[in-house]
C-alpha angles and dihedrals in degrees: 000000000000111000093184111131116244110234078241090056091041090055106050089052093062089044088060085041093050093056102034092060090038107037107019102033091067115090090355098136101040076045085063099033093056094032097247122178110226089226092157093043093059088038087061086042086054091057094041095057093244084125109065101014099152091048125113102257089233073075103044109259136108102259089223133165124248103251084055096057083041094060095039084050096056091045102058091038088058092064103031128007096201109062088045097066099046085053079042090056097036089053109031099036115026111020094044095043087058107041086045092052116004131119112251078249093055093040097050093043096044121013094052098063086037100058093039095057094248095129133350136251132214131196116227118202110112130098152189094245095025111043099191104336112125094200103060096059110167088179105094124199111203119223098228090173098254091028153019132243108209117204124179144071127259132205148224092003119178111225092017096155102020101052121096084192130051128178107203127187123218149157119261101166107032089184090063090055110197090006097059102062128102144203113227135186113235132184135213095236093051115129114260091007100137131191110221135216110299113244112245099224142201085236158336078060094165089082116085105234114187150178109230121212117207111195105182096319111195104226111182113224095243083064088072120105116219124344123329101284096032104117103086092054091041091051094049094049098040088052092052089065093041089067088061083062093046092034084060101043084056105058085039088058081042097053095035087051092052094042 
């Protein structure tokens, strides 16, 4: 296997070097210690392409490879933490869950501001009782025929306030256990949709972690991704490439710590 770096890979990592140091490095620390969300910062990363990296470009994105989302990734995590989970989460998790399995509705209404950097997405699995088990969702979507009425709170979610978009898991047949659960498309504007309290972290505190309240949530049917049953195996694939992105931050807060 040949590890060489392609020019085109080259390239893209000192564009990510290049902003993180001048746009990112500024004000990064005062940014953590007031829990500031760097909402210009990932506006510019938006612009830039640093959003939806991995995307076809008919959908906006950059139609990148992996090892090249990987090395922008550990770029800008080496300078500041926070924007870079909340491109982690906006690649890995949400861009790439929808372009793998959504409808070409769903693809054109949501993935292409998305992966422009128009607007954020978050990924809502997580719960107070679950952590991150997706078999033990206490967040229950209601089949009402043309729709569905979510009830439940999720935790710890990345983006919480900032995202337009939010894929939520939830359990729709609880007698089917796994196999009853389902991935829907919320929006922000959605009625009884409510942002939680932010968690107040040890760290990486830029980015806006929240706990997320549904009251009775009307999610039309076309908002489901994949058959009816689908959002545990969804979950569970789209969280095996979301560990490349953290994998990635990880090694970038390690690098920029050593340097």
């Amino acid at each position: 296997m040949d590890f060489t770096f392609t020019e085109e890979q080259l390239m893209i990592r000192d564009a990510a070097r290049d902003f993180a140091r001048t746009e990112l490095l500024p004000g990064v620390i005062e940014r953590d210690e007031k829990q500031e969300f760097p909402k210009e910062q990932i506006k510019k990363m938006g612009e830039l392409g640093f959003m939806g990296m991995m995307v076809d470009p008919k959908y906006g994105g950059g139609g990148m490879d992996t090892v090249s989302y990987v090395l922008a990734m550990e770029e800008i995590s080496k300078i500041d933490a926070s924007a870079s989970v909340a491109m982690s989460v906006n690649n890995s998790l949400v861009c790439w869950g929808l372009e793998t399995y959504g409808t070409e509705e769903q693809k054109e209404k949501y993935l292409a501001p998305l992966a422009s950097g128009e607007i954020l997405g978050a990924f809502c699995l997580s719960e107070p009782e679950a952590g991150s088990d997706a078999t033990s969702q206490r967040t229950t979507a209601k089949d009402m025929g043309d729709h569905y009425l979510v009830n439940g709170t999720k935790n710890w979610i990345t983006n919480g306030n900032s995202a337009s978009v939010y894929l939520v898991i939830a359990q729709t047949h609880p007698e089917k256990g796994h196999k009853g659960i389902n991935a829907l498309i919320i929006e922000k504007e959605m009625e009884g949709f409510e942002i939680g309290p932010k968690e107040n972290k040890l760290g990486i505190r830029g980015s806006d972690t929240h706990s997320l309240m549904f009251n009775n949530v009307k999610v039309p049917k076309e908002n489901r991704i994949g058959e009816d049953g689908f959002g545990f195996s969804f979950a569970m694939k789209t969280l095996a490439g979301g560990r490349i992105g953290i994998a990635a931050q990880a090694l970038g807060i390690a690098s920029g710590a050593y340097e």
